[in-house]
N, C-alpha and C positions, 0 to 999 in steps of 0.2 A: 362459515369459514372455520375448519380444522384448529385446535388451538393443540401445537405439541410442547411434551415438556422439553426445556433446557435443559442437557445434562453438561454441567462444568465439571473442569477438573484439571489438576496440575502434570504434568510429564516432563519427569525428572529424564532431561536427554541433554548429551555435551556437558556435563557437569553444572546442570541448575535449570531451576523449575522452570515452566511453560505454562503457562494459564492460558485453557480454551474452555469454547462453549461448543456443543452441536445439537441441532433438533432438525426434525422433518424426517422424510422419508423420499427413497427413490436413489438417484443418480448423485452426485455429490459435488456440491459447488463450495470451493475453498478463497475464504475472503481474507488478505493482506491488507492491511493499514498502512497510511503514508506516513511518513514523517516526522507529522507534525500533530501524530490524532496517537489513539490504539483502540482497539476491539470495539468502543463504542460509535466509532465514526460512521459505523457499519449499521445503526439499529433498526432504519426505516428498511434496506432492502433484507437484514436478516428476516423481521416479520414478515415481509412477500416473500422470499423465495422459500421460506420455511414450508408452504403451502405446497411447492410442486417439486423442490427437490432437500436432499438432505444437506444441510449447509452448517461447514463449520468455520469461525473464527477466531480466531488467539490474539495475542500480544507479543508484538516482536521483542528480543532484545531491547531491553532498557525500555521499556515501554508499558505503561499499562501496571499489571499484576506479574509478570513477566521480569526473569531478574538476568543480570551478566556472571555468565559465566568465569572464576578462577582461573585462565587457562586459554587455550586457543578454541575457537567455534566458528561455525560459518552459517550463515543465517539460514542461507538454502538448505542446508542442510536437516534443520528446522521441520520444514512441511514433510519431507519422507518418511522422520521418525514419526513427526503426529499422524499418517494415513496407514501407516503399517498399526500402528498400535489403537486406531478403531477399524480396523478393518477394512480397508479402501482400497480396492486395486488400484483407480484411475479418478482423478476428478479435475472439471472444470474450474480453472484460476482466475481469480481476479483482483487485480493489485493494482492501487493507486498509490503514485507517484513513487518513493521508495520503496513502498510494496510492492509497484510493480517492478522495479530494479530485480528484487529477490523472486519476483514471478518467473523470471525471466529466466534469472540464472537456473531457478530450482529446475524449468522447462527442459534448460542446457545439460547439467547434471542427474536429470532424471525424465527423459524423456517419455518412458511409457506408460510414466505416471502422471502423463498431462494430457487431458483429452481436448481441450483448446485452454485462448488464452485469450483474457479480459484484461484491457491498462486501461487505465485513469490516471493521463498526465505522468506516464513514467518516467521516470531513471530509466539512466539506463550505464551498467557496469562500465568502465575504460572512456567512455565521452568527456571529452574534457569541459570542466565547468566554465561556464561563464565568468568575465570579470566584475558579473553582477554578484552572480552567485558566490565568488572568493572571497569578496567584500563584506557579502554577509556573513560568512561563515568565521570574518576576522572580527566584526563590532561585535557578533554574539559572542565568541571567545573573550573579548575583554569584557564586555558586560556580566560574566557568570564569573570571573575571576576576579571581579567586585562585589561577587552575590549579588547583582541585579536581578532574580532571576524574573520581575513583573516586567521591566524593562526589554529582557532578552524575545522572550515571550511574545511583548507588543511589535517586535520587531520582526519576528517571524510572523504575525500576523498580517505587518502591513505588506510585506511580498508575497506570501503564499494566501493569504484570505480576502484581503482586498486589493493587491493585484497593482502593476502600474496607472495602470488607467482611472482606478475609483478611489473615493474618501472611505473613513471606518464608516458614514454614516448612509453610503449608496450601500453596504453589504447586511444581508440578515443579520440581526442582532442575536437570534438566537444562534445562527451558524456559529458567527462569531463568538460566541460568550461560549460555545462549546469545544471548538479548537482551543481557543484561550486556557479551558480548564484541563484538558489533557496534554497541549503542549509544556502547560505551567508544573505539571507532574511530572512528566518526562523528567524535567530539572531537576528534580529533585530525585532521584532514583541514583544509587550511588553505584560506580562503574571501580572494578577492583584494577589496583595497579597491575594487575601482571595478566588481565583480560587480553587475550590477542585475535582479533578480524581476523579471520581466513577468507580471501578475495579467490573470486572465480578466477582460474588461470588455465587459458587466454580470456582474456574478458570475453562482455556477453558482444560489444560492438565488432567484436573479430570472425564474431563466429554465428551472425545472423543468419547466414545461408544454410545453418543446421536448423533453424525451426521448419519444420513440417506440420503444421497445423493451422487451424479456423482458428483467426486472431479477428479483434476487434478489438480498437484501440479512441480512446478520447481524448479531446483537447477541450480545453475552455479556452477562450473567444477572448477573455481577459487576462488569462495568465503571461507569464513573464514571456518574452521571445524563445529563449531557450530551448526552454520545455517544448514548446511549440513546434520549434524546430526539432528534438526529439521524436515527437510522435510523427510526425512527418515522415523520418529517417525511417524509421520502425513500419510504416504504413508502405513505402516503396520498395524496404528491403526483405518485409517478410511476405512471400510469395500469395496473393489472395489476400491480404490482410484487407477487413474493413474500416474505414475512416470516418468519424464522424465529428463535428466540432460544432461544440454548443454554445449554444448563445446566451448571453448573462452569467457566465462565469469564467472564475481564473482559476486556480489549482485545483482545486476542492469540486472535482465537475458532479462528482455522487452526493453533495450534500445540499450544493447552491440550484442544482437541479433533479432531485430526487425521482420526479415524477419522469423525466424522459429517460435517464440513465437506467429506472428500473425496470422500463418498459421496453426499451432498445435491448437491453440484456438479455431481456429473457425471449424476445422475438429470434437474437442470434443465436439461443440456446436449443430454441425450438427445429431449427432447422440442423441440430448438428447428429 
């Protein structure tokens, strides 16, 4: 097995640095993080896919090594600078859950720089959340503006890593213990007052009938409804898309199932 080197590096784009990593050789598969992880959520499939194509991954916004911008930004915005500035004309996407929200958009935004598209449990832009999901987004908000942030943290754990359905003690400990230490940084990365989101407009749910591509899209078997119904949406509205839903897991379907997610990837890559 090929061992290439990593080359990191920051990309000062939108007014604030961007922490990526890329190695390999070949075609170019670009990895997005969900939510609740950053750049490391990625490390079993970067070692495989490093082997047959060139793969790079970063940290989104507030995430990771990755900081927020002074000012307005758009996250999609994000992967165009990073493929213009190593040389990319086109590369294969794939994004779990939030990340794949920003896959999506970036997809919408910059089409012919997406040669297909890979979700994990996506977002998806303009969908309106769940009154599970509002809930959550309301306990975390008061739990961080108590400085909870062990609290805020276990709380995203118990819906996006072990899922309605399971206890902390049915989920990998080590999955667990590793979402746990990146979502637990997230909190702590500080976001400047006068940062402003720039949202896709019309969102990405308006404007599904623009994708033109070999999608392939995941669900876990345990994640929230929602979501669920998400990738669904996404699987009958994007023309050809393939569907697959894995067994033993709930958000997190690249970590809890590494071995099929990286196998099913690259069988869909092989044919494209």
């Amino acid at each position: 097995m090929a061992v290439f080197p990593v080359k990191t590096g920051y990309l000062d784009v939108q007014g604030a640095p961007l922490y990526y990593e890329v190695a390999g050789e070949g075609p170019t598969i670009l990895l997005l993080h969900a939510g609740i992880a950053d750049h490391r959520m990625w490390d079993q499939q970067f070692a495989v896919f490093t082997q047959h194509y060139q793969t790079i991954r970063y940290d989104l916004r507030s995430f990771g090594r990755s900081q927020v911008p002074a000012g307005p930004f758009a996250h999609y915005e994000d992967p165009a600078a990073l493929l213009q500035h190593l040389g990319v004309d086109r590369a294969h996407v794939v994004g779990a859950s939030f990340g794949g929200k920003v896959a999506i958009d970036f997809a919408l935004a910059y089409p012919a720089l997406v040669a297909s598209l890979i979700l994990a449990a996506p977002a998806l832009g303009g969908y309106p959340p769940s009154e599970e999901i509002l809930r959550l987004g309301q306990e975390e908000d008061a739990l961080l503006e108590h400085g909870d942030r062990e609290a805020a943290t276990e709380l995203n754990l118990r819906m996006w890593v072990d899922g309605p359905l399971r206890t902390p003690e049915q989920v990998n400990p080590l999955v667990r213990q590793m979402i746990h230490d990146m979502q637990y940084h997230a909190f702590t990365i500080p976001e400047p007052e006068n940062a402003e989101l720039i949202a896709l407009n019309p969102s990405a749910v308006e404007r599904l009938a623009e994708l033109h591509l070999a999608t392939l899209i995941f669900a876990g078997d345990h994640d929230v409804p929602s979501m669920r119904d998400i990738a669904q949406k996404l699987s009958t509205h994007i023309a050809g898309a393939q569907y697959v839903l894995v067994p033993g897991a709930a958000h997190m379907v690249s970590m809890e199932q590494p071995e099929l997610f990286t196998s099913t990837v690259l069988a869909f890559l092989d044919k494209q």
